[in-house]
C-alpha positions in Angstrom: 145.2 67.3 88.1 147.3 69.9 89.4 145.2 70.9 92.6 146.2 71.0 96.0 144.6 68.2 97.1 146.3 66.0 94.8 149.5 67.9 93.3 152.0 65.3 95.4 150.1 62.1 94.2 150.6 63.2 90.6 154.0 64.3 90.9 154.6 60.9 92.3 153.6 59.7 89.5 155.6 61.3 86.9 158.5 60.2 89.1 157.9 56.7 89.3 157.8 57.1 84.9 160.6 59.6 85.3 162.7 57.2 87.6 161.2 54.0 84.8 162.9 56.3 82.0 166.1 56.8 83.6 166.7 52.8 83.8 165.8 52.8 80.1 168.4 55.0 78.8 170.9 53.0 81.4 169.7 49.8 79.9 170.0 51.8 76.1 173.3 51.6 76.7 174.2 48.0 77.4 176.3 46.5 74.4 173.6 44.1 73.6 171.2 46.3 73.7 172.8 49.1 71.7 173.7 46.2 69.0 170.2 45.7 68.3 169.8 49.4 67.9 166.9 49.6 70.4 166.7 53.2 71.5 165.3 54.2 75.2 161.8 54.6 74.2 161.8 51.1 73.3 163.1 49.5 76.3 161.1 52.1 78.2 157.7 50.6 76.7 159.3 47.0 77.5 159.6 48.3 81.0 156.4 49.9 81.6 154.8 46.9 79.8 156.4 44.3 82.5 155.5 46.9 85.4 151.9 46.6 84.3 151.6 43.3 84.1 153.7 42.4 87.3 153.5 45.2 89.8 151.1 47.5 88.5 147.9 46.8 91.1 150.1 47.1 93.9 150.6 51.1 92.7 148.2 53.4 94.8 145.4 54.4 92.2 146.3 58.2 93.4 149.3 58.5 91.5 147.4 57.3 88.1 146.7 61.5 87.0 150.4 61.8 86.9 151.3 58.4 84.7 148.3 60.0 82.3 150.0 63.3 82.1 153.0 61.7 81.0 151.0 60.0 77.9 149.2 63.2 77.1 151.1 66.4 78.0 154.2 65.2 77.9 154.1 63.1 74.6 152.8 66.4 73.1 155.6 68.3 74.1 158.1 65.9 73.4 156.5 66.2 69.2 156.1 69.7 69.6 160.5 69.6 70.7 160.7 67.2 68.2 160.6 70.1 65.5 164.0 71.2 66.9 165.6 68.4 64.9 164.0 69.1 61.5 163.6 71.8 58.6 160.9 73.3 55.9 163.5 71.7 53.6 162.9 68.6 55.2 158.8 69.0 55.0 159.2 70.1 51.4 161.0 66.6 50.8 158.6 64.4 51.9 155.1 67.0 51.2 153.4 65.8 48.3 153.6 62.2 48.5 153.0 62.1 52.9 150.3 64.2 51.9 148.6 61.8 49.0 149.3 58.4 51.0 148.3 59.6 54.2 144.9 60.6 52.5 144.8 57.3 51.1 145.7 55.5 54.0 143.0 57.1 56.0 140.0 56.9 53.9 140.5 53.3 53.0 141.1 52.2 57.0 138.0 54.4 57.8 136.0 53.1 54.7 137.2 50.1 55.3 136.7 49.5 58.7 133.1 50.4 58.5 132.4 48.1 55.7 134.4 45.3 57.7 132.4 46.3 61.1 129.7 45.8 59.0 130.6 42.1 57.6 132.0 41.2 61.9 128.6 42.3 62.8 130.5 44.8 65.1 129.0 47.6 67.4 129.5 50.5 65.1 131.0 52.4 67.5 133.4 50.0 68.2 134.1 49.9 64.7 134.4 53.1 63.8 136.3 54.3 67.2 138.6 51.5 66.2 139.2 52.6 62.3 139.8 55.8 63.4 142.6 55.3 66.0 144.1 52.6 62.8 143.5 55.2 60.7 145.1 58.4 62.4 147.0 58.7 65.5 146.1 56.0 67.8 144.8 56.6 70.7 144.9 60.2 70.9 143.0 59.3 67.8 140.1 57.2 69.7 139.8 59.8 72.4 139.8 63.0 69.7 136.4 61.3 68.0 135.1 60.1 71.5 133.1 63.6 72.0 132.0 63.8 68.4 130.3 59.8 68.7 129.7 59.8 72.4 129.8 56.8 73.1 130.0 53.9 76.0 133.4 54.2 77.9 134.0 50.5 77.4 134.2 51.1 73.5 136.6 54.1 74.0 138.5 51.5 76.1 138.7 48.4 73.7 139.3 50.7 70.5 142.4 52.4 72.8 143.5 49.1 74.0 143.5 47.2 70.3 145.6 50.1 68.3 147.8 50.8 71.4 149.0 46.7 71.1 149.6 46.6 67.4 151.2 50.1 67.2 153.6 48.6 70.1 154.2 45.6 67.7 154.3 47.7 64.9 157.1 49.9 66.9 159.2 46.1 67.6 158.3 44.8 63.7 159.7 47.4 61.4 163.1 47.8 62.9 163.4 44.4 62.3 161.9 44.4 58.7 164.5 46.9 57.9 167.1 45.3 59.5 166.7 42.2 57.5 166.3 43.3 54.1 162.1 43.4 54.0 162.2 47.1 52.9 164.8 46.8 50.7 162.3 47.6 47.7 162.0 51.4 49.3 164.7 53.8 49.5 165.0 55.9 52.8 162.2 58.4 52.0 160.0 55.3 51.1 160.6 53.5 54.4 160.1 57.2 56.1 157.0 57.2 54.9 156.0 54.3 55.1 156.5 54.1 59.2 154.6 57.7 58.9 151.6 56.8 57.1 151.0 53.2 58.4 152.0 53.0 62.1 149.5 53.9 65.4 150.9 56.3 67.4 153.1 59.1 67.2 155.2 58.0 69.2 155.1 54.5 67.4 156.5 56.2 64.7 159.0 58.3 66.9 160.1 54.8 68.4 160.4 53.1 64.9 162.2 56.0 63.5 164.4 56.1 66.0 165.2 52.6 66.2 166.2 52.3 62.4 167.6 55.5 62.0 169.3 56.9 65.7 171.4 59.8 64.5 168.7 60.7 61.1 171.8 60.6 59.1 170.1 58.1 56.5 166.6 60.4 56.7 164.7 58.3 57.7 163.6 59.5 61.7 162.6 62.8 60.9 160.6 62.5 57.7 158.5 59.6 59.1 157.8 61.8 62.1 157.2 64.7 59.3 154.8 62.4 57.5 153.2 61.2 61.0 152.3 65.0 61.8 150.6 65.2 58.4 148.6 62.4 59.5 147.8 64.1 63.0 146.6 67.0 61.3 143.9 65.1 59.4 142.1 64.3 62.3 140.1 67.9 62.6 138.8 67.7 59.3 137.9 63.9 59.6 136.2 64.8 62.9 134.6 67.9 61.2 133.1 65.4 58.4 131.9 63.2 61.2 130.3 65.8 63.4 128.2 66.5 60.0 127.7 62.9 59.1 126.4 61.9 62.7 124.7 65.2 63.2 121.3 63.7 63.6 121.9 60.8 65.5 122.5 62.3 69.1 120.2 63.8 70.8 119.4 65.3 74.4 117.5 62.8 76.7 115.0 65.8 78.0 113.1 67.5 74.6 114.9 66.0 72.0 117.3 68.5 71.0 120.3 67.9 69.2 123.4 68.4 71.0 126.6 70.2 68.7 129.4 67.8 69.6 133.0 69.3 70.3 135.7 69.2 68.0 139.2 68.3 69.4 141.5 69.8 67.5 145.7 68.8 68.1 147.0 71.9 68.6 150.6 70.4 69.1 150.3 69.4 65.3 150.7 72.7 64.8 153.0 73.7 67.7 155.6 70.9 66.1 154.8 72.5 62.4 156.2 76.3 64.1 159.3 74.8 66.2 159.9 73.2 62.8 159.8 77.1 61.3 161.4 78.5 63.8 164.2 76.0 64.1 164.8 76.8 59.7 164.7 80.5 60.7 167.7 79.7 63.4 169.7 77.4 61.0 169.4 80.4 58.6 170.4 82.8 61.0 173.5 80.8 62.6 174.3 79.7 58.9 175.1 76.5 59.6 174.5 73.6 57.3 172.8 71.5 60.0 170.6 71.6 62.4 172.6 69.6 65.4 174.9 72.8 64.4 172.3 75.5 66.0 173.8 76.1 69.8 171.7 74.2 72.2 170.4 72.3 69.7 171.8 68.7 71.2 170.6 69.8 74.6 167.2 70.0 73.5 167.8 66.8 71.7 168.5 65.1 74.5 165.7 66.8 76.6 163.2 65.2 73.9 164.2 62.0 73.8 163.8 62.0 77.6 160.6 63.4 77.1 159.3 61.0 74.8 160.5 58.2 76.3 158.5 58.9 79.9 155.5 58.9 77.3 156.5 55.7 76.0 156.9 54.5 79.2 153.6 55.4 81.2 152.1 54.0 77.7 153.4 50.8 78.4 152.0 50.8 82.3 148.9 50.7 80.9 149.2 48.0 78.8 147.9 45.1 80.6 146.9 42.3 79.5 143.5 41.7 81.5 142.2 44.3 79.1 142.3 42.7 76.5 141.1 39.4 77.3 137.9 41.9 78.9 136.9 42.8 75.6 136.7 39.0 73.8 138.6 37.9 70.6 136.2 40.0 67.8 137.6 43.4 68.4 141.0 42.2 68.3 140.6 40.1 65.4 138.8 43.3 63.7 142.0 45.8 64.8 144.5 42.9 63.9 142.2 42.6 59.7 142.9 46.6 60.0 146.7 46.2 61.3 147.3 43.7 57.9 146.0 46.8 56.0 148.3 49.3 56.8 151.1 46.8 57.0 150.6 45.0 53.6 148.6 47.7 51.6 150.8 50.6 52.9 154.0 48.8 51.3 152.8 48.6 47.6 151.1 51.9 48.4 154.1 53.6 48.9 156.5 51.0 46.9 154.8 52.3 43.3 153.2 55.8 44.0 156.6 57.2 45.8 158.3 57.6 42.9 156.1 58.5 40.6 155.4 61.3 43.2 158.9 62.4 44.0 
């Protein structure tokens, strides 16, 4: 990516989602804007979503390495910050019941997208690859079990392309369900987890978060992040059970030997889990009662949010809408069955078994 050959197309673009990212926090700041309490990785998606379906084929396919290292590297760095902003008291808070309605959450959209793939008559790779990225973290999701299946690059593409559209409506819808009153029936650690456990992406959740809770005053941006990162971390021991469960089926064209798939493993699940550690160890040392006390800390605040919202903006440059209609109505009607899951059965999950839990 970073050769010398092609180290100026790919800074390119990271500039042109740099430059995207700067307009966003400008536009973050407009009255209006501010009122409806969108933060910049909002109106950064909006803007990348309008570049790609608008101006996006006129941007020279060189620069496309750097627009992907914004929605991989950086997006992983901008979590891994993210830690900066939260404590062990925090993950202590939410543990327990993140842990038990994340488990749930993610065997019934597995289970339950297989038996569904089943009942569409669905390619069951498509189905699966799709359940997965429902089920987990999106995308990064989808791309983490794509070595362990091995399958078509179209699949990879429609499974990517169906939980990148509902997470970005997800991101849009609960704001607005909080804002008018449709969460009232969970408290702030209910609605935290329930944006952590049910929503695609992490930085979905990041987006959400932010958007109903800016300054985490009301706990509500860092625990759903919290609980999101517990999900994340499921996906090497769901891909471990899969390598196991699909061990047989693939096999090397020449002999028939079976090939040991890879494991992708998301090491900045754990790099957010140490800044997290580290961050307590500072707040202990500085004894302060915050951690927006710790010096530098809103610095590196404001560095993440920048960070993140580049991610959220290169996501949204490749969110065209040619894609989709590409891969036909069944997919999306599969992802959308999925999406009504984690919408619907995620509230009464975590409406009754919160506080019993708590």
């Amino acid at each position: 990516m970073f050769s010398c050959e092609n180290r100026g197309n790919t800074f390119h673009g990271i500039l042109l989602i740099a430059l995207f990212s700067c307009s966003a926090f400008y536009i973050a700041e407009v009255p209006l804007v501010k009122s409806l309490s969108f933060s910049p990785l909002i109106v950064g998606i909006v803007l990348g979503m309008i570049y790609a379906n608008s101006l996006r084929n006129h941007l020279p396919e060189t620069w496309v390495p750097g627009i992907k290292f914004c929605t991989k590297q950086i997006l992983r760095a901008g979590i891994v910050l993210y830690g900066f902003r939260l404590t062990l008291t925090q993950v202590a808070d939410v543990g327990i019941p993140a842990i038990l309605i994340d488990t749930i959450i993610i065997a019934g959209t597995i289970f339950g997208g297989i038996w569904l793939g089943k009942w569409f008559r669905l390619d069951k790779d498509t189905a699966l690859m799709t359940s997965i990225g429902s089920a987990i973290c999106g995308a990064a999701a989808v791309l983490g079990a794509e070595p362990v299946l091995k399958c078509e690059s179209y699949k990879t593409a429609i499974a990517v392309s169906t939980v990148v559209i509902f997470g970005t409506i997800s991101m849009f819808l609960y704001p607005v369900m909080y804002r008018t009153g449709l969460l009232d029936g969970l408290d702030s650690i209910g609605v935290a987890i329930y944006t952590g456990s049910t929503l695609h992406e992490v930085a979905h959740v990041a987006g959400a978060g932010n958007a109903m809770d800016p300054t985490d005053t009301l706990g509500i941006a860092g625990p759903a992040t919290i609980t999101k990162m517990i999900r994340v971390m499921m996906l090497a021991p769901v891909l471990v059970i899969m390598s196991f469960v699909l061990a047989g089926r693939k096999t090397v064209n020449s002999g028939g030997k079976r090939i040991k798939s890879k494991i992708t493993i998301p090491w900045f699940a754990f790099g957010f889990v140490g800044i997290i550690c580290l961050n307590s160890l500072l707040q202990y040392l500085f004894g302060v009662e915050t951690v927006k006390e710790i010096p530098l800390n809103g610095t590196i605040e404001y560095v993440d949010t920048f960070m993140l919202t580049m991610a959220m903006t290169a996501l949204g440059t490749e969110t065209s809408f040619d894609k989709f209609k590409q891969a036909g109505a069944k997919p999306f009607v599969f992802a959308f069955l999925l999406y009504v899951w984690l919408l619907v059965g995620g509230y009464f999950l975590t409406k009754y078994l919160v506080p019993v839990l708590m």
